[in-house]
C-alpha positions, 0 to 999 in steps of 0.5 A, spaced: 478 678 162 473 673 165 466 671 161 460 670 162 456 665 157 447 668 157 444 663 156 436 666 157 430 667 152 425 662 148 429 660 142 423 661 138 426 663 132 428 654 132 421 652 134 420 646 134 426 644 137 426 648 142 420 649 144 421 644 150 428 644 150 432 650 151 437 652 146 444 652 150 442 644 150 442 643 143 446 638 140 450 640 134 455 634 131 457 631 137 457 637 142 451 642 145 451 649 144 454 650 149 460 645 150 461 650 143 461 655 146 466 654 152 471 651 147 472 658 146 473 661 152 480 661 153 481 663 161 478 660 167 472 662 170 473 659 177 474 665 181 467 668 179 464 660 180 467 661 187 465 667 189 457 666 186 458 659 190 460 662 197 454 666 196 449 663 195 451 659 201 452 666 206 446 668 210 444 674 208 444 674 201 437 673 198 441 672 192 446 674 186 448 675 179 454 675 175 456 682 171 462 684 166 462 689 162 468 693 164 469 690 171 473 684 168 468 680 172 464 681 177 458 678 182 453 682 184 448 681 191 442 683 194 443 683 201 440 684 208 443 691 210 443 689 217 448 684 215 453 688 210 458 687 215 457 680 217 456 678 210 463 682 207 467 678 213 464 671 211 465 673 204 472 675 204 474 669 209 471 663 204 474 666 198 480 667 200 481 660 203 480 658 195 484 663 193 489 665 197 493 668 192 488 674 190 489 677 197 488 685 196 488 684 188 479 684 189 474 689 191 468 689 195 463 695 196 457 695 198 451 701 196 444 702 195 439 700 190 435 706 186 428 706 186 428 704 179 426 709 174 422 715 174 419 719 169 
């Protein structure tokens, strides 16, 4: 299983602390929220860190987020269409320069946004 820590909102609820400073940062004893927070983890993240570095470095991806929830892990991007097969060739190749060991043990599909929703 792979994590993602969600490090987002106003944190109001610890103004003034956090009201130019973001929660995650907060020192608690010697260590941030944070580093509290990542002392839990027990197995690494580096695979999904990689791919998010790859694609944020690959032409033709606007840009990407991670996702978990059934997946065991996953990053999601928004591409140029016209580009799809360019960016899956680059993808793969860069990630399994890093991971040649993953090989066939991973998936890549491409499908087409919704136009949100309807009532």
């Amino acid at each position: 299983m792979k994590c993602i820590l969600l490090a987002a909102g106003y944190a109001t609820r610890l103004y003034p602390l956090t009201e130019n400073y973001p929660k995650p940062l907060l020192k608690v004893g010697e260590k941030t929220i944070l580093d509290w927070l990542m002392d839990d983890v027990k197995e690494p993240v580096d695979e999904l860190i990689t791919l998010y570095d790859i694609m944020r470095r690959t032409d033709g991806i606007y840009g990407g987020r991670f996702s978990g929830a059934g997946f065991k892990g996953c990053c999601m991007a928004l591409i140029d269409p016209d580009k799809s097969e360019r960016i899956l060739h680059t993808v793969e190749r860069e990630y399994l320069k890093v991971y040649p060991a993953l090989e066939g043990k991973y998936m890549a599909a491409l499908c087409h946004s919704a136009d949100g929703v309807k009532l």
